[in-house]
N, C-alpha and C positions, 0 to 999 in steps of 0.2 A: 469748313476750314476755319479756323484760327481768326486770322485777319478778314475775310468775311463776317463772322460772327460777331465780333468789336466793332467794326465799322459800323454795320448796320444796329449794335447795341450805342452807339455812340451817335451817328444821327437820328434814330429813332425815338428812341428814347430819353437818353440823358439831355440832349442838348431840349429838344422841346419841353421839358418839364423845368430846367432853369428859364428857358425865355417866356414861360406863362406865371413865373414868380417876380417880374420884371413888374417895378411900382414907377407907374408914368407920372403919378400926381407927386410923389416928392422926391423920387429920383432913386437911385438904386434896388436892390432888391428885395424882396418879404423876407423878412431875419425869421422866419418859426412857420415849419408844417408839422402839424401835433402827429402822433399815430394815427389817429382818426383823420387824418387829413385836412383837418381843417383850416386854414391858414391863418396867422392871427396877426393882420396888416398892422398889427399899432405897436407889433413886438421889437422888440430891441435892437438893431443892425449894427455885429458888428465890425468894425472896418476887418478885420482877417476875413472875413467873409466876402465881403465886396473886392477886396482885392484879390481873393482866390479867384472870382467870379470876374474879375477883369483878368485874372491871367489865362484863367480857360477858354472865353471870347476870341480872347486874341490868339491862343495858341489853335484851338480848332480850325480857326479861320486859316493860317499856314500852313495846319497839315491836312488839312481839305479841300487847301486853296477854294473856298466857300466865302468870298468876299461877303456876302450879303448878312454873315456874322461878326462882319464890324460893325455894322451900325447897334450890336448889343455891345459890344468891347465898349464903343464911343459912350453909350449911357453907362457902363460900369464906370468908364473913367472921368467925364463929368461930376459925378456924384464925388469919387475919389479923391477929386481936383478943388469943389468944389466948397465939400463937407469934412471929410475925413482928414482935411490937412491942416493944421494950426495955421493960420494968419498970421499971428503972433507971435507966437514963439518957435515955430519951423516943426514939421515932426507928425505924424500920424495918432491920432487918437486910438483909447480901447474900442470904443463903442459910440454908439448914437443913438438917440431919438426915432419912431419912427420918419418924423418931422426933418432929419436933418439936422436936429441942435445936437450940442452935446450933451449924452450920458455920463460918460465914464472919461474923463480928460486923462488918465493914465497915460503913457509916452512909455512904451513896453519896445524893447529891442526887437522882439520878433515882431510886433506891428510895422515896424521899419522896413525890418528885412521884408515882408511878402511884399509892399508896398511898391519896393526896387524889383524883386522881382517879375511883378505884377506890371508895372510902368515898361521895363524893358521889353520886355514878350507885347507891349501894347505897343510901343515905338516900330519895331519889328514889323508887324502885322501894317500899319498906319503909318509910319515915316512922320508923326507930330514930333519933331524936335523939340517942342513944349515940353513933352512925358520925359523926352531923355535928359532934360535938364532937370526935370524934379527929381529923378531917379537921384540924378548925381548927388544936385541937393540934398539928399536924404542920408544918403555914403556918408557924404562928407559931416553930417550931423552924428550921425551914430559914431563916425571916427574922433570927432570933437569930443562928444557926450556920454559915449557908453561903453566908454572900453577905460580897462587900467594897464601897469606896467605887465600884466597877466594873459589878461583874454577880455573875453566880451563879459560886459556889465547884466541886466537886465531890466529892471522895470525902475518908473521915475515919474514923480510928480508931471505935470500939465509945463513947467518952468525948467523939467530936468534936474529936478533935487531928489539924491536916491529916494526910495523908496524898497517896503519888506514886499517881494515875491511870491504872493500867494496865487496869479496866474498862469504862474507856470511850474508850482511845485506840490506834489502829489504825496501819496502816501508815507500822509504822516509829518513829513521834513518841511523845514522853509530852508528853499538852495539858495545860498550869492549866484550860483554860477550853474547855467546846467547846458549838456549834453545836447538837447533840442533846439536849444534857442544858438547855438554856435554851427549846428547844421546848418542852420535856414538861412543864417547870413552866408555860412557859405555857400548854399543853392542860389540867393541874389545874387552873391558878387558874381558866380558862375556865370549866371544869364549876363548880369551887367555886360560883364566882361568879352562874353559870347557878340555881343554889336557892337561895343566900342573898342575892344582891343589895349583898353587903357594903361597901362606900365602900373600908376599906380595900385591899382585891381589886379593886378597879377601878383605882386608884393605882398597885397592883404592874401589874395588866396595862399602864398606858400607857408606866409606867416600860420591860416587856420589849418591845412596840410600838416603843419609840423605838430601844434597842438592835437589835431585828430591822431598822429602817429604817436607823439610823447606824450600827452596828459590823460588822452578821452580813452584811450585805447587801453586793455588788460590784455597781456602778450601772454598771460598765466592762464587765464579764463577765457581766452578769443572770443571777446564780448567790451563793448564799451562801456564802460560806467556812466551812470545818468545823472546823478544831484551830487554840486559838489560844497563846499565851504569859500573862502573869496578867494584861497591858496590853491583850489584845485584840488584838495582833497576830497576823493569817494564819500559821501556821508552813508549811503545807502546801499547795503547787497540787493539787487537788484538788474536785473538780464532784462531789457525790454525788447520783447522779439522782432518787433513789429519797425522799432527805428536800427535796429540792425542790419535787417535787412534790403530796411530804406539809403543808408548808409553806403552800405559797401557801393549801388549802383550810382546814387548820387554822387561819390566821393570818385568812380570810376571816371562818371561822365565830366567830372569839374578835369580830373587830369587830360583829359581827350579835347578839354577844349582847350586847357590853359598849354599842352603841347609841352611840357620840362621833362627830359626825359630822366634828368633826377630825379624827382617827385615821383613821376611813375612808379621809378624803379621802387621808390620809398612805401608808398600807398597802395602798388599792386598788393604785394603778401598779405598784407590787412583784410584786403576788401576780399582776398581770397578764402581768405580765413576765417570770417565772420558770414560769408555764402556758406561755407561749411558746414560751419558752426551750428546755424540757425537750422541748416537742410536735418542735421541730426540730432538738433536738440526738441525744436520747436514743431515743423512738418509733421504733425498727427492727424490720420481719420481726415486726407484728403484738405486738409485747411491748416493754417499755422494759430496757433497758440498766441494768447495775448502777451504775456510776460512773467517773470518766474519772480519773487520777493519772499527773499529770505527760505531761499528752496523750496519755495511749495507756488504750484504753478497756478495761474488764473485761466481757464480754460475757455472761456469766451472768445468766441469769433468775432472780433467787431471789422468794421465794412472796410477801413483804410487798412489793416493789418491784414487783408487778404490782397487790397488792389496791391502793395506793396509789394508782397512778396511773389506774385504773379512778374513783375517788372524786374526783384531781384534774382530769382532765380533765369526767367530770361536770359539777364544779360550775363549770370554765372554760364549759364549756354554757352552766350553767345560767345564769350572770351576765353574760353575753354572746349571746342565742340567734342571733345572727348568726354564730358559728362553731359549724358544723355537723360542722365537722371534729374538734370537740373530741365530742362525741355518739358518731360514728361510729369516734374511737377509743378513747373506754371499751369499745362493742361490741366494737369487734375487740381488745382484749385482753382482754376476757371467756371470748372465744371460745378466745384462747390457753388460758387459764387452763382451761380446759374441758378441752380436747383434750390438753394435756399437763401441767400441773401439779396439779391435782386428782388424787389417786391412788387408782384406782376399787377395788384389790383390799380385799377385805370387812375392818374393822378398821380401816380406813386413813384419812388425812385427806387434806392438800396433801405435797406433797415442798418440802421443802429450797429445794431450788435446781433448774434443769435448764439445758442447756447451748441457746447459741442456736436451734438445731435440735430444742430439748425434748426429748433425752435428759437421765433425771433421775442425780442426783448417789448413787448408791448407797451413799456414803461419809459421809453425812448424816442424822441420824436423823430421824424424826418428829415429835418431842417431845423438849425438852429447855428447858434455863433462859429461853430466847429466842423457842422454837416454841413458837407460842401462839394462839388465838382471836379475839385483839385486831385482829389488822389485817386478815383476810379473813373473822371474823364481823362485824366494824364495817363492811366493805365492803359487805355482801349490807344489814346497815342503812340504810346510811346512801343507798341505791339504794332502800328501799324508803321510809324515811319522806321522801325526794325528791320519790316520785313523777313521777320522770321515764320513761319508759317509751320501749322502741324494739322495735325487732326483732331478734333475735340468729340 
């Protein structure tokens, strides 16, 4: 069954192979497992990484009630606390040292956002009102720093003086403003908001609500637009299957927490929309599709654009249970994800990427700034505290 099969894919597996990547001598976790497996302790760590890695800690530890997995949450967030936050100037770093120093001083909005997300989901787990003060700190810096009369800013010097966006802008463009990085702040504030209840944080949510329904969203295309200009203009045709899908359940669950039954009303058809969308654009040969540029599709399976759409169509199920089809295709991309992207040799986690026919990407490593826990141990989660159940 379903939730048997995650669970036991989820302590088996996933969680022992991030806690044997745990560096006791300078604190956080090995940033890089090559394909070959090899670990290379002096590689890069960078903070999205540790913060993904403290939010997984912390959330495993609450939906398995498995206390004995905070004392890894506790070293993600030491190191977090410790390393990864400016002293100085308030604010999360790109990246680190394997040492601890800084690499990369960038001050990048989405660093922010996992940051708060990360800190919350640790507070939750732990009750350190420490983490829930830095979280806030952090809101309240990004609300200072990184926003205009518009939406969310993105990337900025070590001091927070703009800077050009080359970390978070792909194919081809340099975006002011994109799509991904306004999700993830709205997934923090979501969590924020999910423990403290804050008024302010519910304001910001309807504020990013409104933007996701009037700016992000194509009502013509039932697909969001990804890189924009500092107006919010599309720069790019471009369907990304993968944050679509992430989307519509993400953006369900922020309404389910934040409770406005306006907003719902506003954000249900969307999220409705864009499950559709994706079930009939993207869902090919058992797996979804990476993303379509300029109408021609990139057909690669990579490892979070499966754990995602396993979650999105779930909870299209689940909010709908007269689409049976949405049920039937988490299963059968689970089943993908089985059979060729979980990568069974000893040591090993997901692969990369694998090509439509699931040969995997040997040129991709295991672990590195991006490869993370977040999206296919959130997936085995978020299927168990569901409790939806099938047969696989």
């Amino acid at each position: 069954m379903l939730i048997q099969e995650v669970t036991k894919h989820l302590t088996n597996d996933i969680i022992p192979f991030w806690k044997d990547l745990r560096d006791d001598m300078f604190g956080g976790y090995c940033g890089w497992l090559g394909y070959d497996l090899q670990p290379d302790k002096k590689a890069e760590k960078g903070c999205i990484l540790n913060s993904r890695i403290l939010w997984f800690f912390s959330n495993a530890c609450l939906t398995l009630q498995d206390k004995s997995l905070l004392d890894e949450a506790a070293h993600a967030y030491a190191f977090l606390r410790e390393h990864c936050v400016d002293k100085e100037y308030g604010g999360v770093y790109w990246s680190l040292h394997y040492d601890g120093t800084v690499k990369d001083s960038t001050k990048h909005t989405y660093n922010q956002a996992f940051a708060i997300y990360a800190l919350s989901a640790y507070y939750d787990a732990s009750k350190d009102e420490e983490a829930l003060k830095l979280a806030g700190e952090l809101q309240q810096l990004i609300e200072k720093n990184c926003t205009d009369e518009i939406g969310y800013l993105e990337a900025f010097t070590y001091d927070f003086r703009p800077e050009s966006n080359e970390k978070l802008s792909e194919n081809g463009v340099m975006a002011e403003k994109t799509m991904n990085t306004l999700l993830h702040v709205f997934e923090a504030y979501t969590e924020y908001y999910r423990v403290t209840k804050d008024a302010f944080t519910a304001d910001r949510l309807r504020f990013m609500m409104d933007m996701i329904a009037d700016k992000i969203y194509n009502p013509i295309l039932k697909r969001q637009e990804v890189f924009f200009d500092k107006y919010m203009n599309s720069i790019l045709d471009l369907h990304s299957y993968g944050h679509d899908i992430e989307t519509a359940w993400l953006v369900d669950r922020g309404c389910d927490i934040l409770g406005d039954e306006e907003y719902t009303k506003k954000l249900r058809p969307i999220t409705k929309a864009l499950t559709e969308k994706i079930y009939e654009r993207a869902y090919v040969k058992h797996s979804l599709m990476n993303e379509c540029e300029n109408g021609v599709d990139n057909k690669m399976r990579i490892w979070w654009v499966q754990a995602e759409a396993v979650v999105g169509f779930m909870n299209g199920y689940q909010r709908a249970p007269e689409q049976t089809k949405y049920l039937q295709a988490a299963v059968d991309i689970w089943n993908f994800i089985k059979k060729y992207v979980i990568d069974r040799r000893e040591g090993s986690e997901w692969f990369w990427q694998v090509d439509e026919n699931g040969k995997p990407d040997e040129e991709k490593p295991i672990v590195e700034p991006w490869k993370c826990p977040y999206h296919n141990g959130r997936m085995c989660m978020e299927i168990i505290r569901r409790k939806i159940d099938a047969a696989s």
